[in-house]
Each structure stands twice: as C-alpha cells, then as structure tokens.
N, C-alpha and C positions, 0 to 999 in steps of 0.2 A: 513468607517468601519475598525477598529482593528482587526485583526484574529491574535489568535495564533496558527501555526500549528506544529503537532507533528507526527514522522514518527518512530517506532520501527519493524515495520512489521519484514523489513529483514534485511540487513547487513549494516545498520547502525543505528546509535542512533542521530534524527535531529531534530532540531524546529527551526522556523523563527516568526517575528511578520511581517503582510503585513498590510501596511496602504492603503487602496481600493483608498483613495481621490486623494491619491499622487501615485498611482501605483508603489508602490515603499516597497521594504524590509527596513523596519527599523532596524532589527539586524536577523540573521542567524547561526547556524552554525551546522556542520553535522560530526559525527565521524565515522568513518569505523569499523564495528567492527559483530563479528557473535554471539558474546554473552555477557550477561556484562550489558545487556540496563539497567537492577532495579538500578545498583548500579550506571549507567554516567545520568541517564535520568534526577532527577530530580536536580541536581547538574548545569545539561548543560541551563536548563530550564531558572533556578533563572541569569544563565551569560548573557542570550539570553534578561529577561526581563530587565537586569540592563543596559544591554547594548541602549536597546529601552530606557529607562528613562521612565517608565512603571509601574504600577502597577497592580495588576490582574483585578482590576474593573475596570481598563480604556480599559478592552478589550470590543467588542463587541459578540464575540464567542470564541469557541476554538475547533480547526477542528482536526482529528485524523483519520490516517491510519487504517482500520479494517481490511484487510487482502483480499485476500489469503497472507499468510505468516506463519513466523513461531511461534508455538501457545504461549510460552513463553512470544516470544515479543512481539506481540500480546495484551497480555494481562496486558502488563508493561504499554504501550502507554493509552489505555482504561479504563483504573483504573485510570492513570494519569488525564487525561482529564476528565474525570469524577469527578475527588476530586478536580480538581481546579476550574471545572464551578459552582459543589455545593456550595464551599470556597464563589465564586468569584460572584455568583448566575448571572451567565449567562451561554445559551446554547451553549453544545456540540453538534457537528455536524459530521457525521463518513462517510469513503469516499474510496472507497475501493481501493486496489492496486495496481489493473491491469488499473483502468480510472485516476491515478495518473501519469503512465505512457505513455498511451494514450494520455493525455493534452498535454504534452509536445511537439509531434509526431503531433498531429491533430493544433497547434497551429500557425502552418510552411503552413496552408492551401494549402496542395498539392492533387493534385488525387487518389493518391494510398491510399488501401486500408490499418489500422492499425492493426498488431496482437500486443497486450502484452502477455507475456508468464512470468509462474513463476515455477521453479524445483520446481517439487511434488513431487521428488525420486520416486526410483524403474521403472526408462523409462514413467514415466510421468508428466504433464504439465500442471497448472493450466493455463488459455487463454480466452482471448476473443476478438473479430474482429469489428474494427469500421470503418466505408467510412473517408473519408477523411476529410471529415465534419463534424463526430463525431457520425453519425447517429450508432446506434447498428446495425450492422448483425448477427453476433451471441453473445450470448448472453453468461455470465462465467459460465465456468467447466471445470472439470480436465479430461481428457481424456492419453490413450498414447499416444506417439509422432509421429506414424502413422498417428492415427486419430485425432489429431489434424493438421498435416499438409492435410490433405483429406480433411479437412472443409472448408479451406481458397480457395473458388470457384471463389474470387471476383478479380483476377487479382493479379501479383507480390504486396504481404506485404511489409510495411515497420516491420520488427521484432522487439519489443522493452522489455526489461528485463533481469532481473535474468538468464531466457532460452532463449534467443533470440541467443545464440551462437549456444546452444545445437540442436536447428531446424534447423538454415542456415548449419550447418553440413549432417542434414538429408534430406535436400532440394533437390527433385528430381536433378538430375543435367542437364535434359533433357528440363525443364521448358524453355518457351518462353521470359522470361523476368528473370534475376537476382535478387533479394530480395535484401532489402536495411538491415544493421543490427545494432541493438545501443544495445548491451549488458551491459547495465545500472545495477549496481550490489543492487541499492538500489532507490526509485522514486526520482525527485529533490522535494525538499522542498517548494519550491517557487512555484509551482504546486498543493501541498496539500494543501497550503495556500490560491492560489484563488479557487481551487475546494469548499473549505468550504465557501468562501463567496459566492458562485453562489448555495452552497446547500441550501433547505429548513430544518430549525430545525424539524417541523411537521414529514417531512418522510424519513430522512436520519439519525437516530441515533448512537449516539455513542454504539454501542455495535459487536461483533466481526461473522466476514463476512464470515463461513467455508462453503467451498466447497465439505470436506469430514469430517472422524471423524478424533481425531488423530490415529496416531500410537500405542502409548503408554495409552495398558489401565487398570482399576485394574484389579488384580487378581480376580479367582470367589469365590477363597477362601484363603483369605490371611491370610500368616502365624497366627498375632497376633488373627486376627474371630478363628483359628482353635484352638489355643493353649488356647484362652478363653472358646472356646467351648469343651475344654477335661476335663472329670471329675476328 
C-alpha cells in the first residue's frame, strides 16, 4: 500500500510517501515552521511526490493529521488531503495528534505508561494516556496542567509533545519514579504515515479533531452588520 502522509497540525509543515510492502519511506521531508503551512504545504507536497517517482493515483490513500493542534494549520492539511484524494479519487484517512505521537513511544514496546501532551495556552494541555501497548486509558482532552498531571495514576509516564517539557517541569518532584521526556515540537511523519495505513477509511475521516472551540471568535456585532444596519 502507497500512503501519503501530511502533518500541518503544529510546528511543522511535513509529508512523506510510505510504501507498506517494503516498510520503508520512499521520500520525506519536514520543515520547522509555526506558520507559513498554506503557502510551503503544497509546494513541499509536489517535491515529496516527485521525489517518490509517483503520481497522485499511484497512491493508495492519503492520511492527514487532524489535530488537537493549531486551527489554521489544521485546516491547511485537511483541505489538502481532501482535494488531492477527490483529484486523485482515493481515500482520506485522518489521525489525530496526540496517537501520532504516542506511535512513536508505544512502538519501542516498553512498560510504561504513554502521556502525549499538546500546549493549549493559558496553563493548559491537550493529552491523553496510553499503556505501553497502546491500549487507551484515558481518553483525549484538554484539561490544566494540574489536572492533567493528577490523571496519569498508571505509573511514571513516558511524556511525549509540544508540552512534554511544560509537565516534566510541573512533575511532583516527590514522585516514586522519574518521567521519561521527548518534547517532540511536531509528530514524526513516518508515524502518520503508518497510522493512516492501519486506519479504517469507514471510521477515521479526514476531517478536523477539536478538543475545544477556538479562541478567536466573530464579533456579535460586527462593525460592517452594524454599519449596514444604520439607516
């Protein structure tokens, strides 16, 4: 199976093509970046398939970060993957953020438990906790950074994300066991790309994965309604 996977969630702008037969990335590449994705994504895209030898209907799917993340990029990635599976008339497959970087974590099949953590602003975290085997114990949301460290009952975390620093900072220091930490600024690519092949198209869609509303919302009466509505 061909996947193309695409990640804009957070602080980077990446895609890879994974060929499943040969376990192996046929091209990659991933740029650092906190804003900018509309204008590097589909640019990076067309280098990524050229570099595969590739065309859009030699793909099998096309797998796409949904977030928690930030709603911009978010919505760069999603729209992407969307217009190239309709182009390309194969399915989108959507995968969310925090089990992007759980894969990575859980893939090392260790004991410990896995938190992924992603900055929610304002002292809190979106999270969620997997056994080491990937099983769910809890399940994603944003809480603050209190109560998300109060959650994690199952034994020292392996911490992984965006806030994986911001918690091992808050991390009782009295704890029986030291926390493991991988403040990963953005998921690896080559993770979103086998997550989308082990997803089902039926019930993982490409569409975007919010945990809360945004920040930023319309006015209840903005300017141009009010000044239309003066006589």
């Amino acid at each position: 199976m061909l996947i193309l996977a695409i990640d804009t969630a957070l602080d980077a702008c990446a895609a890879a093509v994974l060929d499943t037969e040969t376990a192996a990335l046929l091209a990659q590449e991933s740029l650092p970046m906190k804003r900018g994705h509309a204008e590097a994504l589909m640019p990076l895209i067309a280098r990524v398939m050229q570099s595969a030898e590739l065309g859009f209907t030699a793909l099998d799917r096309i797998a796409v970060t949904t977030g928690p993340g930030s709603f911009t990029g978010l919505r760069v990635g999603i729209s992407a993957a969307r217009g190239l599976a309709l182009a390309a008339g194969k399915p989108a497959v959507g995968l969310t953020t925090l089990s992007a970087y759980a894969a990575a974590i859980v893939s090392h099949n260790k004991p410990a438990p896995v938190m992924s953590a992603i900055d929610a602003r304002h002292d809190h975290v979106y999270f969620q906790i997997v056994a080491g085997d990937g099983r769910q114990l809890v399940r994603p949301r944003v809480a603050g950074i209190d109560e998300a460290i109060a959650a994690s009952q199952f034994g020292a975390p392996h911490l992984v994300g965006n806030a994986a620093r911001i918690l091992a900072d808050r991390w009782p220091k009295d704890s029986a066991q030291p926390v493991a930490v991988d403040p990963q600024a953005a998921p690896d690519i080559n993770w979103v790309a086998w997550l989308g092949a082990a997803a089902d198209p039926d019930t993982t869609p490409a569409r975007p994965f919010y945990l809360r509303a945004p920040d930023a919302k319309p006015a209840a009466n903005p300017p141009l309604a009010a000044h239309a509505a003066t006589p």
